[in-house]
Biopython code that builds the backbone (N, CA, C, O; Angstrom):
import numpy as np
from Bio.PDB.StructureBuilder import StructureBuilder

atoms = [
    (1, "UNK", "N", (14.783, 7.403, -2.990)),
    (1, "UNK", "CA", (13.775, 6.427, -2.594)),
    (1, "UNK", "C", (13.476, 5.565, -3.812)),
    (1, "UNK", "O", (13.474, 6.143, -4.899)),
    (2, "UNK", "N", (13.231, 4.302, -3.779)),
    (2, "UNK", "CA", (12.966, 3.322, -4.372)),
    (2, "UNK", "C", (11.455, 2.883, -4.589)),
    (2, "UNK", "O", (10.515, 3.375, -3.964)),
    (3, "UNK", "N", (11.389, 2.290, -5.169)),
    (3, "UNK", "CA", (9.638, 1.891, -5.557)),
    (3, "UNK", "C", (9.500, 0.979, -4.310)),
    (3, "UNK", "O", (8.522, 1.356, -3.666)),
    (4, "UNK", "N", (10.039, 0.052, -3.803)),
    (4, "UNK", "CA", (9.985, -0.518, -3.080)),
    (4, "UNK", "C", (9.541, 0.092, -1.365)),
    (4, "UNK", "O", (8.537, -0.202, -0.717)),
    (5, "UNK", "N", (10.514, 0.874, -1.031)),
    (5, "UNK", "CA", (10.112, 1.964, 0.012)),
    (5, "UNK", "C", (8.985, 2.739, -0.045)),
    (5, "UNK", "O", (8.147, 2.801, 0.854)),
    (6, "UNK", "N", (8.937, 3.501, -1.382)),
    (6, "UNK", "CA", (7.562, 3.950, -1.426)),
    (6, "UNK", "C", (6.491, 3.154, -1.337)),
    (6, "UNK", "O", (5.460, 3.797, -1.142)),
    (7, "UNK", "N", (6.348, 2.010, -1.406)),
    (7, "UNK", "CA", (5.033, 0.910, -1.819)),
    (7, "UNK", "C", (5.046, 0.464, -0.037)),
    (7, "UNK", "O", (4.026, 0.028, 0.496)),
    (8, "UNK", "N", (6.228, 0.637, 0.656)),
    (8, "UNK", "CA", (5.599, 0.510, 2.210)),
    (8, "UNK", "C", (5.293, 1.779, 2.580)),
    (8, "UNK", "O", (4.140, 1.920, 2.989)),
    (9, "UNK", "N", (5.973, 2.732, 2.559)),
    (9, "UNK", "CA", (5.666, 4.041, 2.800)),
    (9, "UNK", "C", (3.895, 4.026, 2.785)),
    (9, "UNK", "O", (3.210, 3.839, 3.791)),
    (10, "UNK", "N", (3.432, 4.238, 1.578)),
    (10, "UNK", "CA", (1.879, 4.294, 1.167)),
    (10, "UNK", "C", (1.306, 3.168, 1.974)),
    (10, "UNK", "O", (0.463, 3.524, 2.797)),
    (11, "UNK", "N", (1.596, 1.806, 1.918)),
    (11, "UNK", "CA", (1.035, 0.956, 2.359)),
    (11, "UNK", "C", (0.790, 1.198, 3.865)),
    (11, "UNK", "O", (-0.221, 0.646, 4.299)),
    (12, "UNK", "N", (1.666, 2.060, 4.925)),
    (12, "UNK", "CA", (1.694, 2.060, 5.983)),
    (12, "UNK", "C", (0.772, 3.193, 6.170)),
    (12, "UNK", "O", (-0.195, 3.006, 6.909)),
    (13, "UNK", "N", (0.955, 4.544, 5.511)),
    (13, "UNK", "CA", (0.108, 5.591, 5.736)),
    (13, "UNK", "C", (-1.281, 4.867, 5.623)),
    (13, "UNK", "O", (-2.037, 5.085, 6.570)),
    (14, "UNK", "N", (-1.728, 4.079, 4.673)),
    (14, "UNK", "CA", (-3.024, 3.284, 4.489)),
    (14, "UNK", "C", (-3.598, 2.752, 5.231)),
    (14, "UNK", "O", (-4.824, 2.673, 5.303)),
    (15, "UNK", "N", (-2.597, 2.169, 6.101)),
    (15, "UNK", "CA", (-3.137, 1.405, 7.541)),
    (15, "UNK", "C", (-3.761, 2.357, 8.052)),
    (15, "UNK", "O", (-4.937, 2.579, 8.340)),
    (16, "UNK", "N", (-2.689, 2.959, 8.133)),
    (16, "UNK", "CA", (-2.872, 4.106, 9.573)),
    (16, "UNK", "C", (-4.291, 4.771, 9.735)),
    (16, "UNK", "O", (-5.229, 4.586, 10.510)),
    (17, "UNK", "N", (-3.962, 5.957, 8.264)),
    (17, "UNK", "CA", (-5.544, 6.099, 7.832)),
    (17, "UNK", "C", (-6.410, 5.410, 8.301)),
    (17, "UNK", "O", (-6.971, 5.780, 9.332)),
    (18, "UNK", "N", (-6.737, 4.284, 7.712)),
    (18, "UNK", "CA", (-7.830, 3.539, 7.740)),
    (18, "UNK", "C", (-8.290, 3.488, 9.411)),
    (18, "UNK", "O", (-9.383, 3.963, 9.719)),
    (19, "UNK", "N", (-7.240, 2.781, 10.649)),
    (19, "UNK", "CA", (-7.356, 2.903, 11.919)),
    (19, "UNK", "C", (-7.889, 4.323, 12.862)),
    (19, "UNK", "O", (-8.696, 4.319, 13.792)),
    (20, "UNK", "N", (-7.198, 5.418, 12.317)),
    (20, "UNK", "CA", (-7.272, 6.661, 12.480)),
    (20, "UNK", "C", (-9.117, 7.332, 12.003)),
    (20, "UNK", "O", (-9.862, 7.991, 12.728)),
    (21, "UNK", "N", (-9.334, 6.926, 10.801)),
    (21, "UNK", "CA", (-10.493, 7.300, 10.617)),
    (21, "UNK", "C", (-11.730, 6.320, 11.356)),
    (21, "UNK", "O", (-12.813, 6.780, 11.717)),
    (22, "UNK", "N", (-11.415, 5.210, 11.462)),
    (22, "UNK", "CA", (-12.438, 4.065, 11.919)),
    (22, "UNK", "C", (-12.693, 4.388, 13.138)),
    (22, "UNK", "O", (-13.868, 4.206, 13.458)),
    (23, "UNK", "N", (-11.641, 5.028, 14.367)),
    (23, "UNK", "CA", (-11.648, 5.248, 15.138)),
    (23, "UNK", "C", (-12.278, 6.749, 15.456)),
    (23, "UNK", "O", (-12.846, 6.962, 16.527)),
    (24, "UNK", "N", (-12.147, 7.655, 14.553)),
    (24, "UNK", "CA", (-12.829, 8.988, 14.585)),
    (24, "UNK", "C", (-13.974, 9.197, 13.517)),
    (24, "UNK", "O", (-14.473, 10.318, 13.418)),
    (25, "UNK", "N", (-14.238, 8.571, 13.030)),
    (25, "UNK", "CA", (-15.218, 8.722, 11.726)),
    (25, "UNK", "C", (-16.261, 7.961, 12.223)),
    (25, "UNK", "O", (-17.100, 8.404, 13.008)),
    (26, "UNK", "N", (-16.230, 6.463, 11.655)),
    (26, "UNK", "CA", (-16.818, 5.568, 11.541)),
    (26, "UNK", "C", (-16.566, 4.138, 11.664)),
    (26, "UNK", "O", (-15.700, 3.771, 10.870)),
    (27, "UNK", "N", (-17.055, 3.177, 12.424)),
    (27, "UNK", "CA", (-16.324, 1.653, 12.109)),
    (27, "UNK", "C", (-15.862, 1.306, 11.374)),
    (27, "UNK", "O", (-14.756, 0.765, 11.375)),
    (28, "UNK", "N", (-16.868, 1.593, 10.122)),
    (28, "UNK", "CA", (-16.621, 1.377, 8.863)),
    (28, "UNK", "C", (-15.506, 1.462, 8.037)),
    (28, "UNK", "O", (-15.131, 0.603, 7.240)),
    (29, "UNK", "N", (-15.037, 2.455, 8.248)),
    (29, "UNK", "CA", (-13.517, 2.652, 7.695)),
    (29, "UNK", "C", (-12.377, 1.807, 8.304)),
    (29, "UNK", "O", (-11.233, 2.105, 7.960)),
    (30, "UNK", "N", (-12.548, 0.824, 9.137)),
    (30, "UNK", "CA", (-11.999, -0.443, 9.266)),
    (30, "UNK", "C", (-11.297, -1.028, 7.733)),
    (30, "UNK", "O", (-10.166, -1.277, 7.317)),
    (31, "UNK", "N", (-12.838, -1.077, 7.153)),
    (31, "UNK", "CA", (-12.469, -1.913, 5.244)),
    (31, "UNK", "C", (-11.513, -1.541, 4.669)),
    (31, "UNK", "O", (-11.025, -2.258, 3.796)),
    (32, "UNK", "N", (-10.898, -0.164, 5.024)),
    (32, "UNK", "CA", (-9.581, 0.384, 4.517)),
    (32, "UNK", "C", (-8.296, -0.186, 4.784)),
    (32, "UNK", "O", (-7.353, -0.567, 4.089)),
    (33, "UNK", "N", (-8.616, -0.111, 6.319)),
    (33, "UNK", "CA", (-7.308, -1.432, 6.474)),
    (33, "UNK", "C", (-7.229, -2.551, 6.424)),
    (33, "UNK", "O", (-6.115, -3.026, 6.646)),
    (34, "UNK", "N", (-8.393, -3.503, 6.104)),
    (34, "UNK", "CA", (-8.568, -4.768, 5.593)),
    (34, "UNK", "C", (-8.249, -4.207, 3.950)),
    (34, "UNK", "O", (-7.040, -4.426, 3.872)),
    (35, "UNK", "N", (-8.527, -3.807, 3.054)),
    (35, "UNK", "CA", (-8.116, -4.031, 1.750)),
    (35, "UNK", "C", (-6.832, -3.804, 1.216)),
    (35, "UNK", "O", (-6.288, -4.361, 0.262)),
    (36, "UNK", "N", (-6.190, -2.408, 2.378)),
    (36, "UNK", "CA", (-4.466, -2.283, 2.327)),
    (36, "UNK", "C", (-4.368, -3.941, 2.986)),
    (36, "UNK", "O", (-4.104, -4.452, 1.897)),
    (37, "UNK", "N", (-4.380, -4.731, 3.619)),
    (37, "UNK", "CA", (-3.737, -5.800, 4.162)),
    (37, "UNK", "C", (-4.121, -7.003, 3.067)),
    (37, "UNK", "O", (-3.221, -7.819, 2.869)),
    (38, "UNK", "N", (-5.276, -7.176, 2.393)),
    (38, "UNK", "CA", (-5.274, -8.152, 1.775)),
    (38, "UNK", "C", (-4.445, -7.501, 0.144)),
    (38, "UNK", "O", (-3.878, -8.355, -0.537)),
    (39, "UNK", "N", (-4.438, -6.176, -0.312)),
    (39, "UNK", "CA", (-3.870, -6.015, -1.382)),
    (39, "UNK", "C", (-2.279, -6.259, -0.996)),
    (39, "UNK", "O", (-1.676, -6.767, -1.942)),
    (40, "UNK", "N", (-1.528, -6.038, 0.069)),
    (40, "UNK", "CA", (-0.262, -6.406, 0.426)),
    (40, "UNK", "C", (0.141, -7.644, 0.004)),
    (40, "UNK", "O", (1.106, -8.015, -0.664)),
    (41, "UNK", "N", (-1.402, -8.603, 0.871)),
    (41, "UNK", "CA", (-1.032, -9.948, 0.767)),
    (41, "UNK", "C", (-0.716, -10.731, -0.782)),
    (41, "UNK", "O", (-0.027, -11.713, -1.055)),
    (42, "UNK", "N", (-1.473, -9.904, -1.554)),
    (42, "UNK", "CA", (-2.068, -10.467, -2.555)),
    (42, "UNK", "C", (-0.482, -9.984, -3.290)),
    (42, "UNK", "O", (0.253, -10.806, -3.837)),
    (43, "UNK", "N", (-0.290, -9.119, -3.220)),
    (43, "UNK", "CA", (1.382, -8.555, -3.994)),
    (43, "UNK", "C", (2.377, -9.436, -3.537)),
    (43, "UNK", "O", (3.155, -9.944, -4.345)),
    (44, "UNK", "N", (2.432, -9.646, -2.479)),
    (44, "UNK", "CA", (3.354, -10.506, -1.927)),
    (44, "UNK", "C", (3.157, -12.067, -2.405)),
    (44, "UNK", "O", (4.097, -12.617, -2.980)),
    (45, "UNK", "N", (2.172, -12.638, -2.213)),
    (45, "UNK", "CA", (2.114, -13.922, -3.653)),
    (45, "UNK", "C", (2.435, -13.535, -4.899)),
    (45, "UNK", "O", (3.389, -14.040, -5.490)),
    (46, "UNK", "N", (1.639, -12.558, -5.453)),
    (46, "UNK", "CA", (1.791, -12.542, -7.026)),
    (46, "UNK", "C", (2.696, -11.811, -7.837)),
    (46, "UNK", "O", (3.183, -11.946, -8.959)),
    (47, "UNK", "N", (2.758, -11.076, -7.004)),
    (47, "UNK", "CA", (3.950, -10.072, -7.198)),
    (47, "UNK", "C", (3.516, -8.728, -7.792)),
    (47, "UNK", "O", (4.235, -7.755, -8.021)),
    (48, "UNK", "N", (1.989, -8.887, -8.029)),
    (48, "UNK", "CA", (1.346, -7.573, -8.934)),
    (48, "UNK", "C", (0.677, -6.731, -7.933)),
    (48, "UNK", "O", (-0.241, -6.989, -7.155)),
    (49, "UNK", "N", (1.631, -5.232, -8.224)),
    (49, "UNK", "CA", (1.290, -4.244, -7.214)),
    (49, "UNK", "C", (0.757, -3.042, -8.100)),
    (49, "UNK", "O", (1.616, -2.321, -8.608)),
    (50, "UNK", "N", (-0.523, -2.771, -8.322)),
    (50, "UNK", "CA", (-0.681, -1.821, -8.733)),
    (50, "UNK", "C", (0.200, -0.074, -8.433)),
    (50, "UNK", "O", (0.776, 0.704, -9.194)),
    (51, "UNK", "N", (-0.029, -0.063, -7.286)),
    (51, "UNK", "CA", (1.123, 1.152, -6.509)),
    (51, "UNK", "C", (2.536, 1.215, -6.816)),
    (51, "UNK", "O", (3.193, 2.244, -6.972)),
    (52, "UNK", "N", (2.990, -0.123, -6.897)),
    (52, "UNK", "CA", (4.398, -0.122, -7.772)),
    (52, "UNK", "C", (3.928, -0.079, -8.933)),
    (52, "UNK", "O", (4.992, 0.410, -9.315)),
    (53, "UNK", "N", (3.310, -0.132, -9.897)),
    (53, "UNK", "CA", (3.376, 0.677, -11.273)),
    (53, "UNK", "C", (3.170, 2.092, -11.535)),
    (53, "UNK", "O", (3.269, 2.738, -12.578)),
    (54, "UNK", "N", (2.883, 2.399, -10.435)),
    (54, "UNK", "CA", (1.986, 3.655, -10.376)),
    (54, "UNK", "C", (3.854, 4.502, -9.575)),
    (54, "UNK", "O", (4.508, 5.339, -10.197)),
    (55, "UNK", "N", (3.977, 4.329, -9.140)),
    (55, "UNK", "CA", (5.413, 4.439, -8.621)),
    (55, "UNK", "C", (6.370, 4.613, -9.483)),
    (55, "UNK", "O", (7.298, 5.420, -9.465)),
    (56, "UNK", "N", (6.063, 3.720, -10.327)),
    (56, "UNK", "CA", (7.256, 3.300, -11.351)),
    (56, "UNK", "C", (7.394, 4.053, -12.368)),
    (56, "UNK", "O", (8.457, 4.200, -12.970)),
    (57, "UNK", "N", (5.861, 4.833, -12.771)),
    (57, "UNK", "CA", (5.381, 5.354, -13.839)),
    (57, "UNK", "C", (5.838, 6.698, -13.293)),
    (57, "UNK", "O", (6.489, 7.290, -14.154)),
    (58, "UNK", "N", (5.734, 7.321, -12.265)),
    (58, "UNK", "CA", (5.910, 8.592, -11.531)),
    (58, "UNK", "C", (7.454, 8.748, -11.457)),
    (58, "UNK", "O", (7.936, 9.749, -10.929)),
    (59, "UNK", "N", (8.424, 7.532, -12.108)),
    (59, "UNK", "CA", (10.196, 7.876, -12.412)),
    (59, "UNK", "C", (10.972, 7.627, -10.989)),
    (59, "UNK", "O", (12.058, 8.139, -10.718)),
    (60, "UNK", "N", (10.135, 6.641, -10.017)),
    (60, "UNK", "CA", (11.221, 6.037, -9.137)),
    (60, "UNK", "C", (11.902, 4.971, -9.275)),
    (60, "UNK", "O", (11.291, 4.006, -9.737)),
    (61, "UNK", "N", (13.022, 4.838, -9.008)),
    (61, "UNK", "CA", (14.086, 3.587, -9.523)),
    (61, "UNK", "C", (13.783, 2.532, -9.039)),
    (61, "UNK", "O", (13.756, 2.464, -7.810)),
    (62, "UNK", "N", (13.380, 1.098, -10.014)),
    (62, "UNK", "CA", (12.769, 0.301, -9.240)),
    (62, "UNK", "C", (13.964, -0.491, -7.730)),
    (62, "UNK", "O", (15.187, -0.411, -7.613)),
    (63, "UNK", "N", (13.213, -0.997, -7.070)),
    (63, "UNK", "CA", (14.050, -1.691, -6.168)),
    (63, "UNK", "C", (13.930, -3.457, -6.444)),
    (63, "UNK", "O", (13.399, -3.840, -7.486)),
    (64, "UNK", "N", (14.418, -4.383, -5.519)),
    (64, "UNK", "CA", (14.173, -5.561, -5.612)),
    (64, "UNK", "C", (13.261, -6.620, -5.923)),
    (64, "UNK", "O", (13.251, -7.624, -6.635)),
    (65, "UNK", "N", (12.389, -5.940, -5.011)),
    (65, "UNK", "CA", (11.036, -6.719, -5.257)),
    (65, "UNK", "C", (9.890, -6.611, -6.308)),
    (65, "UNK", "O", (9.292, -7.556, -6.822)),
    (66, "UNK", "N", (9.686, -5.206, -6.545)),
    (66, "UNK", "CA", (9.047, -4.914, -7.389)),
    (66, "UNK", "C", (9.552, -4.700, -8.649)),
    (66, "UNK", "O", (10.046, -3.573, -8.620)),
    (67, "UNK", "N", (9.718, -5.281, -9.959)),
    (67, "UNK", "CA", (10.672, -4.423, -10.862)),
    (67, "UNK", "C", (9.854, -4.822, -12.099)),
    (67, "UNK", "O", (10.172, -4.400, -13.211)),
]
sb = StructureBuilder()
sb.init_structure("model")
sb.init_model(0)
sb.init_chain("A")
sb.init_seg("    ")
for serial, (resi, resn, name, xyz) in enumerate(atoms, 1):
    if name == "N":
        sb.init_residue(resn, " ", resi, " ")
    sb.init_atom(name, np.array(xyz, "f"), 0.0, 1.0, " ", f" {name:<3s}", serial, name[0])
structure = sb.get_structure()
């Protein structure tokens, strides 16, 4: 696995979470999947993914996008 895969991997469990708990918890936990979606967005302009460093640092081989 690649940094790249992992950074959707997490990103998707994040959604999920977030939907999963909002729906059994609290509304509130909505904000979870609004901040996974705007931190996506925000990587995808800038290219700065905290999770891919954090990835990267943990000895996965980077992939394309993130490097």
């Amino acid at each position: 696995m690649n940094v790249d895969r992992a950074v959707l991997v997490f990103a998707g469990f994040v959604v999920l979470l977030g939907v999963a708990l909002s729906l059994t918890v609290h509304p509130w936990w909505i904000g979870l999947t609004i901040f996974a979606g705007l931190n996506m967005a925000q990587a995808g302009i800038t290219g700065f993914c905290p999770a891919a460093m954090i990835f990267k640092a943990l000895g996965l081989r980077p992939g394309s996008a993130f490097r």
